[in-house]
C-alpha positions as CSV (number, residue, x, y, z in Angstrom):
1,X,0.0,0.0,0.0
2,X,1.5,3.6,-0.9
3,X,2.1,5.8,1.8
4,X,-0.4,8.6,2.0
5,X,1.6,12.1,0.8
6,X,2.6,14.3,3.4
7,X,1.1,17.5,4.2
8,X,3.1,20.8,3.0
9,X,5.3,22.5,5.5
10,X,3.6,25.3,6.2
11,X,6.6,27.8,6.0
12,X,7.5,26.7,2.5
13,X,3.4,26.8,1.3
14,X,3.7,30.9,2.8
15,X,6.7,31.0,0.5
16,X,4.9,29.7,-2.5
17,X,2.1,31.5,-2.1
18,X,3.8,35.0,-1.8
19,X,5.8,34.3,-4.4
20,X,2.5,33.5,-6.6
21,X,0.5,36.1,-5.4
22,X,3.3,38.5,-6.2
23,X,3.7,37.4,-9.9
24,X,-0.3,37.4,-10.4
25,X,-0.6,40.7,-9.0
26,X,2.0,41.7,-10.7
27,X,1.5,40.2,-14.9
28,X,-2.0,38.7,-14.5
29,X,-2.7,34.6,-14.4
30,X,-2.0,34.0,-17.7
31,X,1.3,36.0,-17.9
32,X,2.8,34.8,-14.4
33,X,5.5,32.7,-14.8
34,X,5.2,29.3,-12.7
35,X,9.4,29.0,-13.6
36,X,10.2,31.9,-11.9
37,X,7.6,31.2,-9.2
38,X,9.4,28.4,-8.3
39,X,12.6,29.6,-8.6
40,X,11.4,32.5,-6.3
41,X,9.8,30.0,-3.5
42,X,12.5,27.3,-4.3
43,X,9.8,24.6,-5.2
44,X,10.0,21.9,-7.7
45,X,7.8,22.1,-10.3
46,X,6.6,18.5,-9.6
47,X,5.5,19.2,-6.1
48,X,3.8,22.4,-7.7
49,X,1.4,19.3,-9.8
50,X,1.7,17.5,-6.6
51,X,0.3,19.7,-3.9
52,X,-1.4,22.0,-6.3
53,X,-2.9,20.7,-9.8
54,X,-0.8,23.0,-11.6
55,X,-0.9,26.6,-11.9
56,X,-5.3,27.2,-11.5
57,X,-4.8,25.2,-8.5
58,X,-2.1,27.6,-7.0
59,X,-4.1,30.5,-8.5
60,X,-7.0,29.4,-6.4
61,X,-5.4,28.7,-3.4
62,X,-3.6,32.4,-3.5
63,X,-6.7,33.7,-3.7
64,X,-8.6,31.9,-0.9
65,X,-5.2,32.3,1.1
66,X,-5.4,35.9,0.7
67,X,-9.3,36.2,1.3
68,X,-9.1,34.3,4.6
69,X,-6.5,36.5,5.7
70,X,-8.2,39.7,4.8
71,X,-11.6,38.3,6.2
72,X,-10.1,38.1,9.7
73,X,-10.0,41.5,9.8
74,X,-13.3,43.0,8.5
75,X,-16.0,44.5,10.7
76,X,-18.6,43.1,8.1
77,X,-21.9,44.4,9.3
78,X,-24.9,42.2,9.7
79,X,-27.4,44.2,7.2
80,X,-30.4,43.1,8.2
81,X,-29.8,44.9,11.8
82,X,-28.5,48.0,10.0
83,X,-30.9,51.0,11.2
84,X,-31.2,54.3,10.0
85,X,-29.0,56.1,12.4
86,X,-26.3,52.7,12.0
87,X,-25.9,52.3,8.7
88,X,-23.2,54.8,6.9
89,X,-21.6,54.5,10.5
90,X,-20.9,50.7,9.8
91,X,-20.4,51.3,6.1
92,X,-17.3,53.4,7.4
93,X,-16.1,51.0,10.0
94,X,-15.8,48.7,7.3
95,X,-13.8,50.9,5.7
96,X,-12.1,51.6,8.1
97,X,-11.2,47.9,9.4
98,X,-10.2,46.9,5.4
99,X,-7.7,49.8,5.3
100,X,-6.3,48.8,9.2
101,X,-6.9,45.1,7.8
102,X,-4.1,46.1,4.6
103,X,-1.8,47.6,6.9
104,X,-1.5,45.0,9.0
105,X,-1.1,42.5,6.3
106,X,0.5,44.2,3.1
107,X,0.2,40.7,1.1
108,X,-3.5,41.1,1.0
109,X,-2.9,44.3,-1.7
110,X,-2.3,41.4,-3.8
111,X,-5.6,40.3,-3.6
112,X,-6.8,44.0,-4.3
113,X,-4.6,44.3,-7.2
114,X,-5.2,40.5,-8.9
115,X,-9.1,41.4,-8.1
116,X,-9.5,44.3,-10.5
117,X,-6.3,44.3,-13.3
118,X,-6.9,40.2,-13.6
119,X,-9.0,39.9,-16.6
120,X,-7.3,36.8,-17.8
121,X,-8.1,34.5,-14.4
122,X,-10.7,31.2,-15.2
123,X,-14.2,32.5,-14.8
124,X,-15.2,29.9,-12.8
125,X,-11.9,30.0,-10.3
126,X,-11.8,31.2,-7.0
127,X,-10.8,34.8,-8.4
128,X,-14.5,35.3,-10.0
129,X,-16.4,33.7,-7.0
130,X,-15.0,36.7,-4.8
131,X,-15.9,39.4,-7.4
132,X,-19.3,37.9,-7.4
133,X,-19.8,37.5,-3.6
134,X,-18.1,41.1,-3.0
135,X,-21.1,42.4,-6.0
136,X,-23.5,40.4,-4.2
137,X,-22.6,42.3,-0.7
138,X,-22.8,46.0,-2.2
139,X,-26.3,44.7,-3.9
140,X,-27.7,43.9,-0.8
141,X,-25.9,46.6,1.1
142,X,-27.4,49.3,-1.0
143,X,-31.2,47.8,-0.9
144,X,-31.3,47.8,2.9
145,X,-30.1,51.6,2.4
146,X,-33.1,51.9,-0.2
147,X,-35.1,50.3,2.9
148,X,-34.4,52.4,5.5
149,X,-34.7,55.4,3.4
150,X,-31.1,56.3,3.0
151,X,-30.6,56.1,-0.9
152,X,-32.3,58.3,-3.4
153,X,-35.5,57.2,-4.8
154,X,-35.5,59.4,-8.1
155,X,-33.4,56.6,-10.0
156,X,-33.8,53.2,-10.4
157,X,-32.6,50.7,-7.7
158,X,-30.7,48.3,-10.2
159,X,-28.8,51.4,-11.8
160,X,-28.0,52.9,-8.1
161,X,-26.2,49.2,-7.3
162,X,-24.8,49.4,-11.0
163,X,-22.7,53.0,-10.3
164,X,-21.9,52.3,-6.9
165,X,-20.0,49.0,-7.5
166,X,-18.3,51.0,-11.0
167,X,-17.5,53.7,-8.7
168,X,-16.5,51.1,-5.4
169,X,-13.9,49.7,-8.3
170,X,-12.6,52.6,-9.7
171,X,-11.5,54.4,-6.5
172,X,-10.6,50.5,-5.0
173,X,-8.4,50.1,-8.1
174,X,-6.7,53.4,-7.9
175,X,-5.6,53.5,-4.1
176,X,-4.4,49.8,-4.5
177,X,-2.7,51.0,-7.4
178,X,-0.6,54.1,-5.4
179,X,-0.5,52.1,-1.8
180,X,3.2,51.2,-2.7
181,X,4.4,54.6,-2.9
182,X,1.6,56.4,-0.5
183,X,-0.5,53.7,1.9
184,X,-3.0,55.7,3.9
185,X,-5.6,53.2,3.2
186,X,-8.0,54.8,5.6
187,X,-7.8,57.8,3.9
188,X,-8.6,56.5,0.6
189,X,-11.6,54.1,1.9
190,X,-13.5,56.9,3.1
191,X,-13.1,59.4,0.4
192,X,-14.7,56.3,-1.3
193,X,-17.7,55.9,1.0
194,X,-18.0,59.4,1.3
195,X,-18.2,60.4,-2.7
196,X,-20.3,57.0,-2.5
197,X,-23.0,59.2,-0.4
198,X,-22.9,62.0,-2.5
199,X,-23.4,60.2,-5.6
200,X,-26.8,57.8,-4.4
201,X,-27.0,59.2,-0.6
202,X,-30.9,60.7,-0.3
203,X,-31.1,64.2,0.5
204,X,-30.4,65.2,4.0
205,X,-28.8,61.6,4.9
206,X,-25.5,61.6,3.0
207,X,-23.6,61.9,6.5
């Protein structure tokens, strides 16, 4: 009977997944390099098959390596018990805790980065199931702030969750983009929420 194969060392999976999240980040899943991955990591490109499935299987596990770790850190609210006078204050804690969450953790920016320049990622991988839970989120988000009478009425609800996830990516995309040379994270997550209010906030509740 063959031995059952040993788990990976955990210190030399962090090295292969930094070194992976680094190069997708970086040139996109189809550009990366696995070579110079696993030069980088010091792998062997049979354990990569072995361990991994190849290079979607490493892709994936970068991915729901980095989510993990930037999920610990959230202070993702519970909608449903947002109120009126609650629910731009959480919306900002959020913020908040995502910036302290990057700071904390700079290999998550990866994740930020892979997340809106990766256009090349499988569209069923682990990559496109984050995009679509993070679009689900705002959806829902923004109805219970149509609910509770926080977001304008005088457009229509669908086109209100349409501009504020374009607008959500744009401003995402552009302070991942300048955290290298300028983090301030916090900064840049609420002039985001805050020019999010302006644009669908009702009258007379966009603070």
């Amino acid at each position: 009977m063959a031995r059952p194969a040993r788990p990976v060392d955990p210190a030399s999976e962090r090295s292969l997944l930094l070194a992976a999240a680094t190069a997708f980040a970086r040139d996109g899943y189809r550009a990366a390099s696995m070579n110079d991955v696993l030069q980088t990591a010091g792998w062997a490109k049979s354990s990569l098959y072995h361990y991994f499935d190849g290079k979607r299987g490493l892709h994936d596990r970068v991915v729901l390596a980095l989510r993990e770790e930037l999920g610990s850190g959230l202070a993702v609210p519970e909608l449903d018990t947002l109120t009126a006078t609650d629910f731009w204050p959480a919306m900002a804690r959020l913020v908040d805790s995502l910036a302290d969450t990057a700071d904390r953790h700079p290999e998550v920016r990866h994740l930020g980065l892979m997340y809106h320049r990766d256009d090349t990622a499988e569209a069923d991988g682990a990559l496109q199931a984050l995009r679509d839970d993070v679009a689900g989120w705002l959806n829902a988000a923004l109805r219970r702030g149509l609910d509770l009478g926080l977001v304008r009425q005088d457009i229509p609800a669908d086109l209100a969750v349409e501009l504020t996830v374009t607008v959500l990516g744009v401003l995402d995309r552009w302070a991942m983009e300048r955290a290298a040379e300028a983090p301030g994270g916090q900064q840049a997550g609420r002039l985001s929420l805050r020019l999010v209010q302006d644009l669908i906030g009702a009258q007379g509740h966009q603070t």
